[in-house]
C-alpha positions in Angstrom: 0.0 0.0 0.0 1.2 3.5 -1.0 2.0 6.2 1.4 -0.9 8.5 2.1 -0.4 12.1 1.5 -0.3 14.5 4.5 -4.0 15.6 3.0 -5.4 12.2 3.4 -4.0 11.5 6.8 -5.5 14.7 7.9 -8.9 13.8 6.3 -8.8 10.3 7.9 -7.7 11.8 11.3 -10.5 14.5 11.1 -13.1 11.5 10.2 -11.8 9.6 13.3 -9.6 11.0 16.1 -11.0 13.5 19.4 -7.7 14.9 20.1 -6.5 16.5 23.4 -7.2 20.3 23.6 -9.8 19.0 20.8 -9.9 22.2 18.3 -11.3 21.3 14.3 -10.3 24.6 12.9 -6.7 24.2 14.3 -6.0 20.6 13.3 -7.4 21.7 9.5 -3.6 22.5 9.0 -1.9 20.7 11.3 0.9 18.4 11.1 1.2 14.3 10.5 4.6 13.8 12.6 6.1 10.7 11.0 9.9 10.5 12.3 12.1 11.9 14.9 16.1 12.5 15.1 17.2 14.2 17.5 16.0 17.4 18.4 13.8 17.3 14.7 10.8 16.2 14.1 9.6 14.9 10.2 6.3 16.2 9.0 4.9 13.9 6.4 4.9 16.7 3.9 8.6 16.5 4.3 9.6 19.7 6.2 11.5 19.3 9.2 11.0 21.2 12.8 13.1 22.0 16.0 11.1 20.4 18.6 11.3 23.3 20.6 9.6 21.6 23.3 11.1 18.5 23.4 7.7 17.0 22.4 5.5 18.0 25.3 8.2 19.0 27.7 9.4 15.1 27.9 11.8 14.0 25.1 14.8 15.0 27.2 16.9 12.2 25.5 15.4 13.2 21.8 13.8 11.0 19.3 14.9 8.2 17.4 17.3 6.4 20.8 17.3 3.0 19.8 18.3 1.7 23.3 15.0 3.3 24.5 13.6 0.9 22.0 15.1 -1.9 22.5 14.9 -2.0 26.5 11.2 -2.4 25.4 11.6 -4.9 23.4 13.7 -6.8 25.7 11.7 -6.0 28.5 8.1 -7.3 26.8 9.5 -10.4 25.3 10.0 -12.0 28.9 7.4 -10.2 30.7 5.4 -7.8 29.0 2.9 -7.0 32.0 2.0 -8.4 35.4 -0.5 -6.4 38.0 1.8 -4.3 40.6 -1.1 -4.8 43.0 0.1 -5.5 46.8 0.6 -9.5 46.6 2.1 -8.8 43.2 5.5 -7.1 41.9 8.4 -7.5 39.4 12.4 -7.0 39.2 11.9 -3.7 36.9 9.2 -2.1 39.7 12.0 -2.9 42.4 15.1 -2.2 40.5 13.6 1.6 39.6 12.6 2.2 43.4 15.9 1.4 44.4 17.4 3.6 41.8 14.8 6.5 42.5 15.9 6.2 45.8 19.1 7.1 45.4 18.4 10.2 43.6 15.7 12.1 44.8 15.9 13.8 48.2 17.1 12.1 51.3 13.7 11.3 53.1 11.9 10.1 50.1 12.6 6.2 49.9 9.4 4.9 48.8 7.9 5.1 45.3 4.0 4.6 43.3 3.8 4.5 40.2 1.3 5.8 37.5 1.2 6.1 33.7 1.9 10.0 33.9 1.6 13.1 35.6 -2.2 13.5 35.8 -2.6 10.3 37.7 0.6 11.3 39.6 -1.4 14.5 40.9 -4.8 12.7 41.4 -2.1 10.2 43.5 -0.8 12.6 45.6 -4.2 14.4 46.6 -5.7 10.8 47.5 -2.4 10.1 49.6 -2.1 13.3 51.4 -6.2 12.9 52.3 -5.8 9.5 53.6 -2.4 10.7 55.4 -4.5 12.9 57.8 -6.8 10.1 57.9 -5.0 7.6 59.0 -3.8 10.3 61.6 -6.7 10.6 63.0 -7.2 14.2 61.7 -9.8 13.5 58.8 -10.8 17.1 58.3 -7.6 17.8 56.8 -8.1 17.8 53.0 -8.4 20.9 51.5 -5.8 21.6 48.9 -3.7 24.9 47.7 -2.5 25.6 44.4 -1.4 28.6 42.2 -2.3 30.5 39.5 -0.7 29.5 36.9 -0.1 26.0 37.9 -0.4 23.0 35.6 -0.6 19.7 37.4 -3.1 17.8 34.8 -6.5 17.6 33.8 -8.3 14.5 35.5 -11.0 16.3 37.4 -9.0 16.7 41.1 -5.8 17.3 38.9 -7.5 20.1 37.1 -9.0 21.4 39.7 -5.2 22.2 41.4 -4.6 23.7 37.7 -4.5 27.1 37.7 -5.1 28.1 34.3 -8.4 28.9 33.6 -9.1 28.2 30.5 -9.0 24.6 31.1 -12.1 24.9 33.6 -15.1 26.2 31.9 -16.3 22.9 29.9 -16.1 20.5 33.2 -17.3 22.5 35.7 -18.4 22.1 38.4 -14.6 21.4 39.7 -13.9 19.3 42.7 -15.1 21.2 46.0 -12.0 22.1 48.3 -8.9 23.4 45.7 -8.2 26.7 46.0 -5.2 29.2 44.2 -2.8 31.9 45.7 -1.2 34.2 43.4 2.2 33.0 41.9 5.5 33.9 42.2 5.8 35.0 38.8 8.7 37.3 39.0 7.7 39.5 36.2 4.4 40.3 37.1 3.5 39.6 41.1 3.1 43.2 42.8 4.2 43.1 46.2 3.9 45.4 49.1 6.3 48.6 49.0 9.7 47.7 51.0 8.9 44.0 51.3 10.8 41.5 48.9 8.4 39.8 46.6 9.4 36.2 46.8 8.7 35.9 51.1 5.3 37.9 50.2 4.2 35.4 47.7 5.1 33.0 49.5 2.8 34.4 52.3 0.1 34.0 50.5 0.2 30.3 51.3 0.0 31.2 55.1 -2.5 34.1 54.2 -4.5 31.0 52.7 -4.1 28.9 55.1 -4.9 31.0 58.1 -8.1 32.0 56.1 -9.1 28.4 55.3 -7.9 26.9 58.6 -5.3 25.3 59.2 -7.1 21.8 60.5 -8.4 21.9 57.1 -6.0 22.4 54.8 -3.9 18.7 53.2 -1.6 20.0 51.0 0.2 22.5 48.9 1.3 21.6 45.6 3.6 23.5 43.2 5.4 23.1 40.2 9.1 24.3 41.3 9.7 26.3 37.6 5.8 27.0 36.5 6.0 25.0 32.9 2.7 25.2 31.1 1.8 28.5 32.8 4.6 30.4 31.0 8.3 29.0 32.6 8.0 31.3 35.7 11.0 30.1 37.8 10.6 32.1 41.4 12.2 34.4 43.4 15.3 32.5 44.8 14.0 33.4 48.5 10.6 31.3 48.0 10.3 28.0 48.4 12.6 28.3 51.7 9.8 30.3 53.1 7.2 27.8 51.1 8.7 25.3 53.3 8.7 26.9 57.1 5.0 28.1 56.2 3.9 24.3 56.1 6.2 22.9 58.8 4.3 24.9 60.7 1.0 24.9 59.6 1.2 21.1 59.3 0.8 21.2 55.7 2.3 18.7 53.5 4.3 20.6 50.7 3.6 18.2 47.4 6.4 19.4 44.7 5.5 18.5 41.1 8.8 17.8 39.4 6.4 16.1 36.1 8.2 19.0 33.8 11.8 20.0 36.0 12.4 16.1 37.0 15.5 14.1 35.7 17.6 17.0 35.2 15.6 20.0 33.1 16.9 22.7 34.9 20.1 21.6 35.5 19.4 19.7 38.9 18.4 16.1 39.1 15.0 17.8 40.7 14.5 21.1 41.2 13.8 22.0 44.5 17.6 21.3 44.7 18.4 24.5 43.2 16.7 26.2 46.7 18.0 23.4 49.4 14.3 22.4 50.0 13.0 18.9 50.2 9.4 18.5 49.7 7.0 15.7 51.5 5.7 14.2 48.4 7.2 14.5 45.1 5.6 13.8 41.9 7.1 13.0 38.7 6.5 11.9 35.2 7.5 12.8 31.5 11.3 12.9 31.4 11.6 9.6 33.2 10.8 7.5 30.0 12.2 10.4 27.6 8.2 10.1 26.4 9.4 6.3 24.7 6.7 4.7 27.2 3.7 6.4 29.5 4.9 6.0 32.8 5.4 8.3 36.1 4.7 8.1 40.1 5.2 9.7 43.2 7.7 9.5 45.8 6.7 9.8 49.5 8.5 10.7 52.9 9.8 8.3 55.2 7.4 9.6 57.8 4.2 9.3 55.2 5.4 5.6 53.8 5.1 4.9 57.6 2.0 5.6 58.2 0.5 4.0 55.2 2.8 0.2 56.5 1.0 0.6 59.9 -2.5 1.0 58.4 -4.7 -1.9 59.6 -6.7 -1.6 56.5 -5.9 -1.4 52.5 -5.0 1.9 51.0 -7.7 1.8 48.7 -5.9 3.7 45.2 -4.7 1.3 42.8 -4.5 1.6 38.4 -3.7 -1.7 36.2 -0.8 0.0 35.0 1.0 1.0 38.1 4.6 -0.6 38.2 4.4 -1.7 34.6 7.8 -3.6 34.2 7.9 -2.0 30.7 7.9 1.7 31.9 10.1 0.5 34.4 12.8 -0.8 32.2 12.7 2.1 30.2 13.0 4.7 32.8 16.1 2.5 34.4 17.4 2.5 30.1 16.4 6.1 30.4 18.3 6.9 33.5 21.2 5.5 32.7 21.5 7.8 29.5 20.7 10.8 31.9 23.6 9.8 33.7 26.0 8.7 31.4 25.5 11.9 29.2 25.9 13.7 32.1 22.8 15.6 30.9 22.5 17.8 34.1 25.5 19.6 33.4 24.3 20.2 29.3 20.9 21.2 30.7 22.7 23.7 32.8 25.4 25.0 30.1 22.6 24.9 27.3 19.8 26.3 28.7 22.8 29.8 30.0 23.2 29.1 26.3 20.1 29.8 24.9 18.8 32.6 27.6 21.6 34.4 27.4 21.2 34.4 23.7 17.7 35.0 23.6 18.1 38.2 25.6 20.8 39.6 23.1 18.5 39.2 20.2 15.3 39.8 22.0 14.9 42.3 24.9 15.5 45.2 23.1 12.7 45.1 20.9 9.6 47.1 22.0 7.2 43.9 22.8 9.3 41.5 24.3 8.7 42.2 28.3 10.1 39.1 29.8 12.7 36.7 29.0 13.3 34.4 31.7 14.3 30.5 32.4 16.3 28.4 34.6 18.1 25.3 32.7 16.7 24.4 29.6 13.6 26.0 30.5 13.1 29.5 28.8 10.0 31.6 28.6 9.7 34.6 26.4 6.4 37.1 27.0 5.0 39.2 24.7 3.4 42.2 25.7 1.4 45.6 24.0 3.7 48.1 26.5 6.7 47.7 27.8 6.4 50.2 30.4 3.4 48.9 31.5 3.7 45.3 31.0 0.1 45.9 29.6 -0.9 42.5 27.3 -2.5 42.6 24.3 -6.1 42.2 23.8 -6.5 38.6 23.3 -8.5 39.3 19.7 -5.4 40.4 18.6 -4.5 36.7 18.9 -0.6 37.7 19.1 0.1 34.4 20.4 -1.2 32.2 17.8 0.4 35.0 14.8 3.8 34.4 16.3 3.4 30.3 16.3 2.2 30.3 13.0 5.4 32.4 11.7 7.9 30.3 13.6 6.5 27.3 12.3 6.9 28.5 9.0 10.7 29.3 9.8 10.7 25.4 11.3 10.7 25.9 15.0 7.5 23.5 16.7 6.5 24.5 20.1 3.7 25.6 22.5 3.0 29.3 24.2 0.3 30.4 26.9 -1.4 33.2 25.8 1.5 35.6 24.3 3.9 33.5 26.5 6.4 31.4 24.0 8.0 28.7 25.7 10.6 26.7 25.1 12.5 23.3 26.3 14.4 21.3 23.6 15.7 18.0 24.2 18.9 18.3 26.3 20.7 16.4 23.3 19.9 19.5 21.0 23.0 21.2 19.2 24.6 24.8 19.7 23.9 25.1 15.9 20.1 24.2 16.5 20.1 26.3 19.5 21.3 29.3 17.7 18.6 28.9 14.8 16.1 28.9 17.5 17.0 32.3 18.3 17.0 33.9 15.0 13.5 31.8 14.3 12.1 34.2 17.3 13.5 37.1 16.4 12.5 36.8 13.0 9.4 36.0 13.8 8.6 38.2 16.2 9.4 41.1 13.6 7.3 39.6 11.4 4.1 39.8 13.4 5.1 42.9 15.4 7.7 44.4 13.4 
């Protein structure tokens, strides 16, 4: 059978397919990905793209590794699944604990797997609430997020999400999730002679006080804000995140799904602030996106409760310790280490800001170019002076994607917010034509 055009694999997949973020007019001229190398990604027409975001934030390792492939293979030719239910496990499932527990912070030993980060986040809300339960203190499960924060879009997961947009369709959300401000350098307004990152953090005890503290589960945030825009924070933050629920008796969930496995330039990034979190939740980067596969790692002190539990802990999904994720993420792993990609995150991503900001921050509607590792963000705004935005009919955003597309750079924004987060394995000569893709593309849509 002949190859089908790129027209009729968008008419079959417009006769067939619901896709996520489901949008007609916008998949009318999308793109039929057949092959990745690299950091580039093969459109059936035959063009080729930067993935400038590394797929969707997870293809750290870049397309095309065969060993990925072939741990697989390997992998589902002697046992291709078994259930990881208690009474149940498998030398892959033990083998990553182990390894996880090696790299992540000191008190987190223990280790559930999921199939990604959504189910990581509905994982976390269910262990905190049961946490408090088990305690004896079963009023406790209210949870705190941010605006801004992505942490999926399973019901409770996108009810922690703090980008609107993804709310109106499924309301009403899950009762008890509530958002302080974030961080976000660039635009939080804090109160004359009072440095911004200990007030935003206050806002967490400002919450908390209001809700009640014999109420409140869990806080949960992203340590770099991905989908909401790459906000890292103020350096002084998450230290102050972290004495605000030690003493509140709030357990501080961090959701590593995008800065996990070495993003930023850490193994995690909480790392980068000398913070260690209660639960940690973690996804994407893991398999390098070859297989669907996260989890979340737990405190000694929580793991403890949930052994002395006289009854089950009642959260369970077929696909939890799936020996194939596992074996890919330990396959994965050992090319994260190997490649030493923590140190190329870190060198890279200085690379590419620095470079960015050259080309960038001198023209009159680029506001904000920020990132930490190979994370960069760069906003888009109407006035400089004001930071005012553009009206969203003058859909800047989606004028600026279209034009670096057409200069062969494939990535996501929010709102007028580019971001960007190539596979770590992506060259200084790709890097560079990244920047002059932005910067000719923002002159061609803003001049």
């Amino acid at each position: 059978m002949a190859t089908a055009t790129k027209p009729e694999w968008i008419r079959r997949d417009l006769a067939h397919l619901v896709h996520p973020l489901h949008s007609r007019g916008t998949h009318e001229g999308g793109h039929v990905w057949v092959k990745g190398e690299g950091a580039i990604l093969f459109d059936a027409d035959g063009r080729e793209y930067i993935d400038g975001l590394a797929g969707l934030w997870n293809v750290v390792a870049g397309h095309g590794r065969t060993e990925l492939a072939a741990a697989a293979a390997e992998q589902m030719t002697s046992l291709a699944y078994c259930s990881g239910y208690a009474g149940s496990t498998n030398p892959r499932a033990i083998e990553l604990a182990e390894k996880l527990a090696g790299m992540t912070y000191p008190s987190i030993n223990r280790f559930f797997f999921t199939c990604g980060g959504g189910e990581a986040t509905e994982s976390s809300i269910k262990l905190a609430r049961s946490y408090w339960k088990l305690l004896g203190r079963p009023e406790k499960t209210k949870v705190i997020s941010r605006e801004w924060g992505y942490h999926g879009v399973t019901l409770a997961a996108m009810s922690a999400t703090g980008i609107k947009g993804y709310w109106p369709l499924f309301e009403p959300r899950v009762p008890g999730f509530m958002h302080i401000p974030s961080p976000y350098p660039y635009r939080y307004e804090a109160p004359a002679g009072t440095s911004a990152g200990i007030a935003a953090a206050n806002e967490l005890e400002q919450a908390i006080q209001r809700e009640g503290a014999d109420t409140v589960a869990m806080f949960i945030a992203e340590p770099v804000q991905g989908a909401g825009g790459v906000i890292p924070p103020q350096d002084n933050y998450f230290g102050r995140i972290r004495e605000i629920c030690d003493e509140y008796e709030v357990l501080f969930v961090a959701d590593e799904v995008i800065t996990g496995f070495g993003r930023t330039g850490k193994m995690f990034a909480l790392d980068h602030w000398g913070v260690e979190p209660d639960v940690m939740q973690f996804a994407k980067a893991i398999t390098s996106g070859y297989f669907p596969f996260g989890g979340v790692g737990v405190s000694d002190t929580i793991a403890e409760v949930l052994d002395e539990s006289p009854s089950p802990w009642m959260h369970a999904f077929t696909y939890s310790a799936h020996p194939v994720g596992c074996a890919v993420s330990l396959r994965n792993i050992r090319i994260i280490e190997e490649e030493d990609f923590l140190a190329q995150a870190a060198e890279k991503g200085d690379y590419l800001l620095r470079a960015l900001r050259a080309a960038l921050e001198d023209h009159p509607h680029v506001g904000d170019v920020r990132g930490l590792g190979l994370m960069c963000g760069v906003e888009i705004v109407k006035d400089r002076s004001t930071k005012e935005e553009f009206p969203a009919s003058d859909k800047v955003g989606a004028r600026l994607n279209a034009e670096t597309q057409k200069r062969g750079l494939f990535s996501r924004l929010r709102g007028d917010v580019y971001c960007l987060a190539p596979p770590v394995v992506t060259t200084r000569q790709q890097l560079d034509r990244i920047v002059d893709v932005m910067s000719e593309s923002i002159t061609a849509v803003l001049g």
